[in-house]
C-alpha positions in Angstrom: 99.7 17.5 219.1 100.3 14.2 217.2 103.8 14.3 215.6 104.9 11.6 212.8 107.5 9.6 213.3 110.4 10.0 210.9 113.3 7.9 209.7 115.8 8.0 206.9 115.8 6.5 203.3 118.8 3.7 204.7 116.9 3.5 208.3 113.0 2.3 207.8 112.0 -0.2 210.5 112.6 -3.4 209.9 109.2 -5.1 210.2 106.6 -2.8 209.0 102.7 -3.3 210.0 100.3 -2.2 206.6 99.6 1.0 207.1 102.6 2.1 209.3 103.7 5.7 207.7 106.9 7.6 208.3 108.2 11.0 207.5 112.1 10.2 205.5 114.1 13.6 206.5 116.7 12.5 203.9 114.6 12.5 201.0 111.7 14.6 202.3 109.0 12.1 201.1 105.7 10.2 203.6 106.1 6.5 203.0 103.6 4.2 203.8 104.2 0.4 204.6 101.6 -1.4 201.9 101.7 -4.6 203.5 104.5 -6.2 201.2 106.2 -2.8 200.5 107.4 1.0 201.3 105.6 3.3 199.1 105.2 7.0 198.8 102.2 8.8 199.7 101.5 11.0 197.0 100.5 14.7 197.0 97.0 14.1 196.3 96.3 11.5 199.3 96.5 8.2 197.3 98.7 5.7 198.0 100.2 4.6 194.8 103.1 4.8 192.8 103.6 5.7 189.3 106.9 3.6 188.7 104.9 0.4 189.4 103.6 0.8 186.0 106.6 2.5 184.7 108.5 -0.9 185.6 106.2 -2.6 182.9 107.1 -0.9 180.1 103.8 0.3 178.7 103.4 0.4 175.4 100.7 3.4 175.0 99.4 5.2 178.4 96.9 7.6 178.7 96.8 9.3 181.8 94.2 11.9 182.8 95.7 12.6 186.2 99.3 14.0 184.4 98.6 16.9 182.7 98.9 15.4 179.0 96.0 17.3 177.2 97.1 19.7 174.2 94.3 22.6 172.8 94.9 20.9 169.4 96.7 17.9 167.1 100.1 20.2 166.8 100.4 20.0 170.9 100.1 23.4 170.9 99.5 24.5 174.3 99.0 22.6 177.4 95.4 22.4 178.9 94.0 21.4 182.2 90.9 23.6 183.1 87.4 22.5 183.8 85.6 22.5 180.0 88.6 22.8 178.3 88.8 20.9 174.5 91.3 18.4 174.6 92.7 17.9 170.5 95.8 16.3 171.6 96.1 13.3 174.8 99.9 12.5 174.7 100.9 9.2 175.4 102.7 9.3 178.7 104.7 5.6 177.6 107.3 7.7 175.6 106.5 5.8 172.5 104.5 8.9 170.9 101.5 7.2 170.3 99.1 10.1 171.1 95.5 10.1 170.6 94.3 13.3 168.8 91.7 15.0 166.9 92.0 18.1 164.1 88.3 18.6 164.2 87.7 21.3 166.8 84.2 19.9 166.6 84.8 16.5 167.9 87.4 17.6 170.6 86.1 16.3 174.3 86.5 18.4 177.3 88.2 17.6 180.6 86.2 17.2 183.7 87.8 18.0 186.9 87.0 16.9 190.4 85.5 13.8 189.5 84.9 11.3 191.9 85.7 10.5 195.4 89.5 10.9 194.7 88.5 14.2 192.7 90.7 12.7 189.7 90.6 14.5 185.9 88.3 12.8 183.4 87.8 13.1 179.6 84.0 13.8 179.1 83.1 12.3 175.3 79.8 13.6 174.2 79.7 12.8 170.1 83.5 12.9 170.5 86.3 10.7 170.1 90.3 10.9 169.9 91.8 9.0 167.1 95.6 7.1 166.8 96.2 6.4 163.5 98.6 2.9 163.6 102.3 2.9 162.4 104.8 0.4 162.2 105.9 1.2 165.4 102.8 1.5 167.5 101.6 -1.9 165.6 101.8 -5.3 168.3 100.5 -8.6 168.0 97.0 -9.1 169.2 97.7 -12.4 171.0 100.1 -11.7 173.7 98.4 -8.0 174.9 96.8 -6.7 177.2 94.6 -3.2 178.0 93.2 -1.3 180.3 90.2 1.7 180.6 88.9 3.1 184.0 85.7 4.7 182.5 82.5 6.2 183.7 79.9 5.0 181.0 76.5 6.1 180.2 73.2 4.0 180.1 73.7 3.6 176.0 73.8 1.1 174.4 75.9 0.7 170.8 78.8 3.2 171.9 82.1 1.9 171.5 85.5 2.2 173.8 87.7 1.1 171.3 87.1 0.9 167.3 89.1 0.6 164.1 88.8 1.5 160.6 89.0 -1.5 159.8 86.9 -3.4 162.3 89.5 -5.5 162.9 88.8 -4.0 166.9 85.1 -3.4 168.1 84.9 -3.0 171.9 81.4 -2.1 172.7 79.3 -1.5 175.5 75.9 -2.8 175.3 72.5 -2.7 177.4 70.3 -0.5 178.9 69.2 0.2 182.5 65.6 -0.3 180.9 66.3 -4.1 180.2 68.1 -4.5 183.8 71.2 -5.6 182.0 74.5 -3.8 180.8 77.8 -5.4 180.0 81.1 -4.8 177.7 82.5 -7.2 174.9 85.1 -7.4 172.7 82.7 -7.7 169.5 86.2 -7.7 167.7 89.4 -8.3 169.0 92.6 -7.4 166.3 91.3 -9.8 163.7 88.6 -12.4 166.1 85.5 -13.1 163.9 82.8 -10.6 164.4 80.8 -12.0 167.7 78.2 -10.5 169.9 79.2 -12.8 172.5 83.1 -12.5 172.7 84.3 -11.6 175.7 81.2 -10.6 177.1 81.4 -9.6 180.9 78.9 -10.6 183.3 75.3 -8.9 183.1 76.1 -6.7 186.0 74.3 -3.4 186.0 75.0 -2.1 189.4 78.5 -2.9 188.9 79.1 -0.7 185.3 76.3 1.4 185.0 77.1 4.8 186.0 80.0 4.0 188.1 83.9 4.2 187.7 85.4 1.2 186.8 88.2 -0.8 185.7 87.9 -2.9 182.5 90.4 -5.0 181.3 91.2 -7.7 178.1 94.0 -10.1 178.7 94.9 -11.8 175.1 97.3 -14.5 175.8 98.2 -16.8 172.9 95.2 -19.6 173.9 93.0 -17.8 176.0 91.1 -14.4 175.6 89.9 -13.0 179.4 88.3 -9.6 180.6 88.1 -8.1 184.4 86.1 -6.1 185.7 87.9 -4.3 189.0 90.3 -7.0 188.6 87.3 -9.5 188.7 87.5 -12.0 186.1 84.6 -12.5 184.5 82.5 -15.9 183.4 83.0 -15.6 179.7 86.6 -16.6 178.7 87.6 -17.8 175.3 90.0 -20.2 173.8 89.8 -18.4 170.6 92.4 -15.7 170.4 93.4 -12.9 168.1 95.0 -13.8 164.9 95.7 -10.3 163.6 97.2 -6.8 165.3 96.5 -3.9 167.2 97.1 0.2 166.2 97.9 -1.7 162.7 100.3 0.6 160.2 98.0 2.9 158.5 94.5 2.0 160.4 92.8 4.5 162.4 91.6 3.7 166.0 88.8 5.8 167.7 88.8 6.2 171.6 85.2 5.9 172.7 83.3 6.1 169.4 80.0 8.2 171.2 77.9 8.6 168.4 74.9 6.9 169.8 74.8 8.3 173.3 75.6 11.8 171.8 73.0 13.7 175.1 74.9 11.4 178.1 78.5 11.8 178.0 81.0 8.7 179.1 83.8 9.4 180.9 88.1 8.3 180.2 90.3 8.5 183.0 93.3 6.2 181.6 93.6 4.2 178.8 97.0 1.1 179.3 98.0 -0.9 176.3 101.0 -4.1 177.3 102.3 -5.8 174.7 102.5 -9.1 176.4 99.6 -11.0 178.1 100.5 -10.0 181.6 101.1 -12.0 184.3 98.4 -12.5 187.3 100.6 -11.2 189.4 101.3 -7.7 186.8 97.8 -7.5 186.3 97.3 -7.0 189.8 100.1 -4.5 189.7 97.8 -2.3 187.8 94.5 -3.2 188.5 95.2 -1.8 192.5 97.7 1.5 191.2 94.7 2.3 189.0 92.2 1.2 192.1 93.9 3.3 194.8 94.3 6.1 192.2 90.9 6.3 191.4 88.9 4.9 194.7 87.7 1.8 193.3 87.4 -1.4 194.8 89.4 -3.9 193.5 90.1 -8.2 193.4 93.1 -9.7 192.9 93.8 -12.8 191.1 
């Protein structure tokens, strides 16, 4: 019988190997050595840790994996079962900026057991979840940064992110037909209208029909988008002039009017309201990679 070594919180070994694990009988918790750091090994078998993104201060989270779905706008009840309608997905940042939706007709459902890390997904079919802006949620446009892990749909026209205003269009566009399928930012809190902005690369194996991280980094002279913490080709020197979650301007989550018969799947939405550093970004990109099984590059 194999038997784990243990240690205490004040007594871990002094020069970890990755991957060395240890059981701490003073707090109870496994701990694995990441390489650069101790972290915990979490209940459901991935190795990542929630308080790296807490320690960035987000300004709007959406986590699937947290139990933050409400039956309705008022947060009624809590719900977590397979099929369930999700009217309310709190925002886990503490900020109150939850995405909801009064129309028990164009709720989405949660899907559980998705994936190889069997995480909890929000399945949009003809759906979306809507913030409206306030003066509090409302942040500069140069000098953010967001994150989606989504499972999208051979459709093209649907979008991730839209505002009432158009101010913010992010669209995914292609079809499996043409051999192409990529994301943009068509509009980026106040960029001119563009079907090329921020275009990722024309990469169908890597976003059609497969979990993935996307990212937009809007720093105050350059515009840049990942995919799994790739960056891709198209960067841009012209950057947002106006805001995001503006005061009194709606913002749909996955706009899925188009693909109304193939659902896409959310499984966390991140909003920073700074451009983060490389070194940040790849604080998320590989919590939300080990978190979800995805692959991920670092920059």
């Amino acid at each position: 019988m194999s038997t784990l070594l243990t240690c205490t919180s004040s007594t871990r070994p002094g020069s970890p190997a990755a991957g060395d694990t240890l059981f701490e009988t003073d707090t109870n918790k496994v701990i694995v050595y990441s390489g650069t750091a101790w972290k915990e090994y979490q209940d459901n078998g991935q190795l990542y840790n929630d308080s790296d993104i807490t320690a960035l201060s987000p300004h709007l989270w959406l986590d699937g994996a947290g139990g933050y779905f409400y039956d309705d706008e008022l947060k009624s009840n809590l719900v977590s079962d397979d099929g369930d309608e999700v009217g309310a997905w709190a925002d886990r940042s503490g900020n109150g900026f939850d995405f909801v939706q009064s129309n028990s007709n164009l709720r989405p459902r949660i899907l559980n057991n998705f994936g190889a890390s069997n995480e909890t997904m929000v399945s949009y079919d003809a759906d979306a979840l809507v913030l409206t802006g306030s003066a509090s949620s409302q942040i500069a446009g140069a000098g953010s940064t967001m994150f989606f892990v989504l499972y999208t749909a051979p459709i093209s026209g649907d979008y991730l992110l839209r505002s009432s205003d158009s101010t913010t269009l992010i669209e995914q566009v292609g079809s499996i037909a043409g051999g192409d399928y990529f994301f943009r930012a068509k509009a980026y809190a106040g960029t001119s209208s563009s079907t090329t902005y921020l275009r990722t690369d024309l990469d169908t194996e890597q976003l059609l029909r497969k979990l993935s991280i996307y990212s937009i980094r809007m720093g105050s002279s350059l515009a840049e988008s990942f995919v799994n913490g790739t960056t891709q080709a198209d960067t841009e020197t012209t950057v947002a002039t106006g805001t995001l979650f503006t005061n009194g301007v709606s913002y749909e989550l996955f706009d899925n009017t188009v693909g109304a018969d193939s659902p896409n799947l959310l499984g966390e939405y991140m909003v920073f309201d700074s451009a983060l550093s490389d070194s940040d970004m790849n604080t998320v990109t590989n919590y939300l990679g080990k978190k979800y099984s995805i692959t991920v590059s670092t920059l």
